[in-house]
N, C-alpha and C positions, 0 to 999 in steps of 0.2 A: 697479541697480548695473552690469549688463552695460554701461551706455551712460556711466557716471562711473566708469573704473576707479581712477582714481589721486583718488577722493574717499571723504573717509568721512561716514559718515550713522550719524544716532542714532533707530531704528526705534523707534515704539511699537506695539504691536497690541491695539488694546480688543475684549475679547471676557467673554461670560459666565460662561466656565469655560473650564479649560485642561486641554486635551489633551497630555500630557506626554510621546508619542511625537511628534507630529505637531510640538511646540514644539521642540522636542531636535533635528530634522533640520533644521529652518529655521536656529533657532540655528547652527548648524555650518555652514549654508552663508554664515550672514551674515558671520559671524567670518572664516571663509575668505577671506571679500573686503576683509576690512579693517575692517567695520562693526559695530554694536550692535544687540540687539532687547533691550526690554524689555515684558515683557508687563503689561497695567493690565487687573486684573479690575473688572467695572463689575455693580454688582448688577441685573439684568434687572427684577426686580420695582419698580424705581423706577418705570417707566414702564408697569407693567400696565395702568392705567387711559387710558392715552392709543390714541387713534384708530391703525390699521397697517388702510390699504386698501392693494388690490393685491401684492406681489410683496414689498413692504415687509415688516420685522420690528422689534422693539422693541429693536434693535442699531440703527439709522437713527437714535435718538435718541440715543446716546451722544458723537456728537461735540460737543452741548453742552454737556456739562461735561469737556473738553477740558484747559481754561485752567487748572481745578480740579487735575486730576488729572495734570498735568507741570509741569515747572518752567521750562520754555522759554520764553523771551519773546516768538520768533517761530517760528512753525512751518508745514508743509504737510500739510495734510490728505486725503488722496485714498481714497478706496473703493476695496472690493477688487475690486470690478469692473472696473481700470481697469490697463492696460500703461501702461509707458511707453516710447515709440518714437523716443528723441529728448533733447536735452539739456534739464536741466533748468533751467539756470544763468539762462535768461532769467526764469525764475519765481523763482529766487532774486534775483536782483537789484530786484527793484520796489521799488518806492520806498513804502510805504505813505501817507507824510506824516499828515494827521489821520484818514486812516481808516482802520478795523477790521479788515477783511477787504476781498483783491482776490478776485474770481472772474469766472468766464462766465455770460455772459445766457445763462438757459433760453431757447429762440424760438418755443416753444408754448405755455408758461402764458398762460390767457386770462380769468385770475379774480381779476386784482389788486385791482379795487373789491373783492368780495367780502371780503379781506381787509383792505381800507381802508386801501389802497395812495393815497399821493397820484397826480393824475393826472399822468405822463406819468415815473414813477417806475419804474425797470427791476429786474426778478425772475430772480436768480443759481442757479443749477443748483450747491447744495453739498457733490457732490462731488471737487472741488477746491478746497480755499482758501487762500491765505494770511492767518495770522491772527496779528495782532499780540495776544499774550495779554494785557499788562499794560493795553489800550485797551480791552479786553474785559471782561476784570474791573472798570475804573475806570466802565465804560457799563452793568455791571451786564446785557450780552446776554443772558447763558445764562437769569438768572433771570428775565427776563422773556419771554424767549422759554416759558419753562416756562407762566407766569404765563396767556401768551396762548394757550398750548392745552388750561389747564385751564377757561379762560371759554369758549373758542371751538370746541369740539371738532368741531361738525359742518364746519368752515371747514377743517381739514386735510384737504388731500387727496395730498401729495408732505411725511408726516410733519413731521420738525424743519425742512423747505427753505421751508414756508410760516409756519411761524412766526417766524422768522429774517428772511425780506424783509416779514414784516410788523411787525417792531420795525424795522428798521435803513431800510425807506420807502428804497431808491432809496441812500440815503447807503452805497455802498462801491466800491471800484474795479476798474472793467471792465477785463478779461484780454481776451486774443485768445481766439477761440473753437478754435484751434489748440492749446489747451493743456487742454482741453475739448469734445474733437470728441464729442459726444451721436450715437449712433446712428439719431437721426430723420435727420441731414443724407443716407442712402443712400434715403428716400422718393424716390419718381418724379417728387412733388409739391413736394420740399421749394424748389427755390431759386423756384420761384415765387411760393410763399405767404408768402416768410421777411424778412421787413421790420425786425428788429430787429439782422442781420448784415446787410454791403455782402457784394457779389457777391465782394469780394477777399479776405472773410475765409471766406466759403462755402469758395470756391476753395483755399485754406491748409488749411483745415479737411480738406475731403478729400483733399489731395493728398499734406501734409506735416503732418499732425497729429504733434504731440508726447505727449499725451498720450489716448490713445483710450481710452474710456469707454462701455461695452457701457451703456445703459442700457435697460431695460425687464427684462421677466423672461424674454427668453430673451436666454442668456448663453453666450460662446465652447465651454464646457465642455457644451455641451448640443448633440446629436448633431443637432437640427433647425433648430440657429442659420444663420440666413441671412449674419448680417455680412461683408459682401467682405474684413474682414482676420482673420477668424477664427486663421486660418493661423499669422499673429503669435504668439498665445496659444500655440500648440502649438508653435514655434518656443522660445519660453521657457519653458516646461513643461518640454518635454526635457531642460534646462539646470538643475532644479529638484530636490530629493529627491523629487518625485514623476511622473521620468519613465516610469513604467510605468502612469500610468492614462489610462483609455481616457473617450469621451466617454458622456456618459449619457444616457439615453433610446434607445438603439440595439436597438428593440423594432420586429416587423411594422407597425404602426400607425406610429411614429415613420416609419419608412421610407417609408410609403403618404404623409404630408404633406410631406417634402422633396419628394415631385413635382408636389407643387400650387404655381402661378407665387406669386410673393412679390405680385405687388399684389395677386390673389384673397384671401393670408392678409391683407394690411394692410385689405384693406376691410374683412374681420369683425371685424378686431380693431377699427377703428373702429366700428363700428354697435355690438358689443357694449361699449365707453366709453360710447357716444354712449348706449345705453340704463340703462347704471350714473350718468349724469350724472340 
């Protein structure tokens, strides 16, 4: 809202139960700004029996029944892991035409056969989306996406994001990756290995991202997060009912790893994937 003043927005937040101090201060601030929150309880145990590696939780599956649970015909989908640094209006304007959902290529997924992905079919990182809900509901997504992680369960490995490019196979519309900035593009490695973005959208991506997206499990709010715009978050935090907390993990040990160089921590954290794979 800081970056849309004179816009208003009709907030959802799917969540498993509601905290009704915590809702009550948001509320207040959104109002204040001219806007709406409405909150959608979503029963958690729907999805008890589905796969959650990694960092993941069985809230990661709730944006597929979406379409279900509002009445909106188009809407934006974004994670809470994610600021927004920038206008939004160019995300609003896309033009859907016959497809479902626009978003950004993930530019590390490396398991699209596996999913039985056509070749040469590209794999969206979902959380961002624009989702036209009445094309959704008429293609029947949600329930087959469900459909395809109860056959397929050892095949999830990024929850509802591979199930979702393995119905929709390539068919939806690619966003600039600036509306999408994935926290892999600050690797040491990245614009060399990175074949699925042009050098001009790397370059967008870090320099004018619009929408930044802490992706992995460490997140701006965590006292050994590396990300160079960390700063951001705490910048809007401030501005938040919850300007008075402080970041977590700020333990002896937490401390002892902020001094170890960030490509030492990225090598383990690869060899220990690399060994989970």
């Amino acid at each position: 809202m800081a970056n849309h003043p004179s816009y208003f927005f009709r907030f959802y937040l799917l969540c498993s139960s509601d905290d009704g101090d915590w809702t009550e201060k948001v509320n207040r601030k959104i109002l204040s700004q001219g806007s709406t929150i409405t909150v959608v309880l979503v029963d958690e145990s729907t999805f008890s029996d589905f796969p959650i590696l990694h960092h993941f939780s069985p809230a990661n599956y709730f944006r597929i029944l979406i379409p279900q649970l509002i009445s909106d015909p188009k809407y934006i989908y974004l994670d809470s892991d994610i600021i927004c640094y920038g206008s939004l209006l160019p995300l609003l304007d896309v033009n859907l035409s016959d497809q479902v959902l626009a978003a950004v290529e993930d530019p590390i997924f490396k398991w699209k056969k596996e999913l039985g992905m056509s070749v040469g079919a590209r794999y969206f990182n979902s959380g961002v989306m624009l989702v036209d809900s009445e094309a959704w509901k008429k293609q029947e997504i949600g329930s087959k996406a469900i459909a395809f992680i109860s056959q397929n369960p050892e095949k999830i490995r990024f929850v509802d994001q591979c199930a979702l490019n393995a119905v929709l196979d390539g068919n939806w519309q690619r966003l600039p990756p600036a509306l999408n900035q994935q926290s892999i593009v600050y690797r040491e490695d990245f614009d060399l290995n990175c074949t699925d973005w042009t050098a001009e959208e790397i370059h967008e991506a870090k320099n004018t991202p619009i929408l930044i997206h802490f992706t992995g499990p460490s997140k701006p709010w965590h006292y050994t997060n590396p990300h160079p715009l960390k700063s951001l978050y705490w910048k809007y935090q401030k501005d938040s009912p919850f300007a008075m907390s402080f970041p977590e993990g700020m333990t002896p040990l937490d401390h002892i790893k902020r001094l170890f160089p960030n490509s030492l921590k990225q090598n383990i954290k690869n060899w220990i994937f690399q060994r989970r794979d």
